[in-house]
N, C-alpha and C positions, 0 to 999 in steps of 0.2 A: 504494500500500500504506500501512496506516495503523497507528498505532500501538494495545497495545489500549488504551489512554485513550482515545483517538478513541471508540471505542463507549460506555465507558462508563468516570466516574471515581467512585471510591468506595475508603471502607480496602480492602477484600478484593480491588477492579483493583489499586489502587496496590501493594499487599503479591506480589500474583501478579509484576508487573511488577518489582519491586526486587527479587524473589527470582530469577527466571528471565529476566528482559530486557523495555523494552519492548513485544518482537517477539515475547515467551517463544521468543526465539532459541538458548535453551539447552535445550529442548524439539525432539527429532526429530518425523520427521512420525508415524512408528507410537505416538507418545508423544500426539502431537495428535489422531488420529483414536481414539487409549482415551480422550481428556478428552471428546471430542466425544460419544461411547457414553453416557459416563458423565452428559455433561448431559443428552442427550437421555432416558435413561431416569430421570433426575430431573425431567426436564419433563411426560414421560408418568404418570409416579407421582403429580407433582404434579396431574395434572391428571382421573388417573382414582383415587386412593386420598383428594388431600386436602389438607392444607397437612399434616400428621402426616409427610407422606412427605419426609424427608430425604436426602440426599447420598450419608448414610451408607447409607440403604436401598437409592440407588441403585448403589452399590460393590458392595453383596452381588448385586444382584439381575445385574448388569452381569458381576463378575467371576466369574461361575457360570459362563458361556459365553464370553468374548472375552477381558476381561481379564488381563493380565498380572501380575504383582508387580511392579511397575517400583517402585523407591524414591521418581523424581520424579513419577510419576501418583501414587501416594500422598500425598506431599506437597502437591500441587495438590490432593488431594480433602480434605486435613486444613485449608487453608488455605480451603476453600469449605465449610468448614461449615455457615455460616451463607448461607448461597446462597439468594437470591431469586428468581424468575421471571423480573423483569428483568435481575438480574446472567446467568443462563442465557442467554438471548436474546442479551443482546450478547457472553460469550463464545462462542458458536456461530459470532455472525453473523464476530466477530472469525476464529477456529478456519477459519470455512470460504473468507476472503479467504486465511489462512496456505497454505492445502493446495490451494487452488486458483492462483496466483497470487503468491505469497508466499514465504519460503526455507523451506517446505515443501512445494509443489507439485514434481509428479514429474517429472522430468528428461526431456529428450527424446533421444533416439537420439543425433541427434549434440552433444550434450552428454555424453551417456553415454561416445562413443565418444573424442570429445575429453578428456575426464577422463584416459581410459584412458592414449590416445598421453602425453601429457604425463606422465604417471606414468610413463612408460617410459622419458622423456628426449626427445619429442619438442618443438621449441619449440611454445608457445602458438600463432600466428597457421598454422603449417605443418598442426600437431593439427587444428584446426577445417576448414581447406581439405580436407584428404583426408577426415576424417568427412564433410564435406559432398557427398562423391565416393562413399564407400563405402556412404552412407545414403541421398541422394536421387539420385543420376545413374544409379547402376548398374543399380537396379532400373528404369531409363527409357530409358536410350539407351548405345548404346557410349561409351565414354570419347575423349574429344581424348590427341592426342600429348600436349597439355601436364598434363592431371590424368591421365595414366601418370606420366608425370614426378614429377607431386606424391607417386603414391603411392610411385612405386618410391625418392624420396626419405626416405619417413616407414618402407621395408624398409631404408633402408640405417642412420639412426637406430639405429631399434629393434635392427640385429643390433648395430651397435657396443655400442652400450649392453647390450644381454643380453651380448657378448664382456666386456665389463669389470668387470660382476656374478658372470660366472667365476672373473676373473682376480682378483677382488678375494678371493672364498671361498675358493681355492685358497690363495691368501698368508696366508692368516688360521688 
């Protein structure tokens, strides 16, 4: 994974970058896939209207249909004002390493599920082993004695831990 200076350095990367992170790690991914919208129908504009055709045209023409009012897509589309073809290209090419591959690429099951336990109170390495039961084993084969075990460990967990979330709201 690459930083987006890697694709391209210039004021308006750098400025992207110092405002939102190398990574535009301060940037969700539904936040990434409107930037991506939004270049791509700047690119398209650019390419069937003209050089006339700006950023700004593409925001209208963009937020007609998909777009959001995000404060920080706006921000990014005020900061790309001045946007070239090649600045486009490489923030795409950047956009689509982030959402594929990147800490905006979509989660997998047992990520998903792993999140979850652990959010409950399950430890980390425990979390991962029973998602790994509950997402790829199950729907393949019976389970061994010992991922029962795993699970029935990450049911005993989870009740303590909901017991104590009780006991806590109840006090309170």
């Amino acid at each position: 994974m690459h930083p987006i200076t890697f694709f391209m350095q210039d004021a308006t990367i750098n400025a992207l970058a110092e405002r939102f992170g190398c990574y535009l790690d301060q940037l969700d991914r539904s936040q990434k896939i409107q930037i991506r919208v939004l270049l791509t129908n700047f690119l398209l504009g650019q390419d069937q209207m003209g050089s006339d055709y700006t950023i700004g045209d593409a925001w209208q023409d963009s937020s007609l249909h998909l777009l959001t009012s995000d404060d920080d897509v706006v921000e990014v589309a005020d900061i790309l004002v001045e946007l070239t073809i090649p600045q486009a290209e490489a923030l795409l090419s950047f956009l689509a390493e982030q959402c594929t591959v990147g800490n905006s690429r979509l989660k997998t099951p047992i990520e998903i599920a792993t999140e979850t336990f652990v959010g409950l109170g399950v430890p980390e390495q425990l979390a991962t082993t029973a998602a790994i039961i509950l997402k790829q084993v199950d729907g393949t084969r019976d389970r061994t004695p010992d991922e029962q075990s795993t699970i029935n460990q990450i049911h005993q967990v989870m009740t303590a831990s909901i017991r104590q979330q009780r006991q806590a709201e109840a006090t309170n």
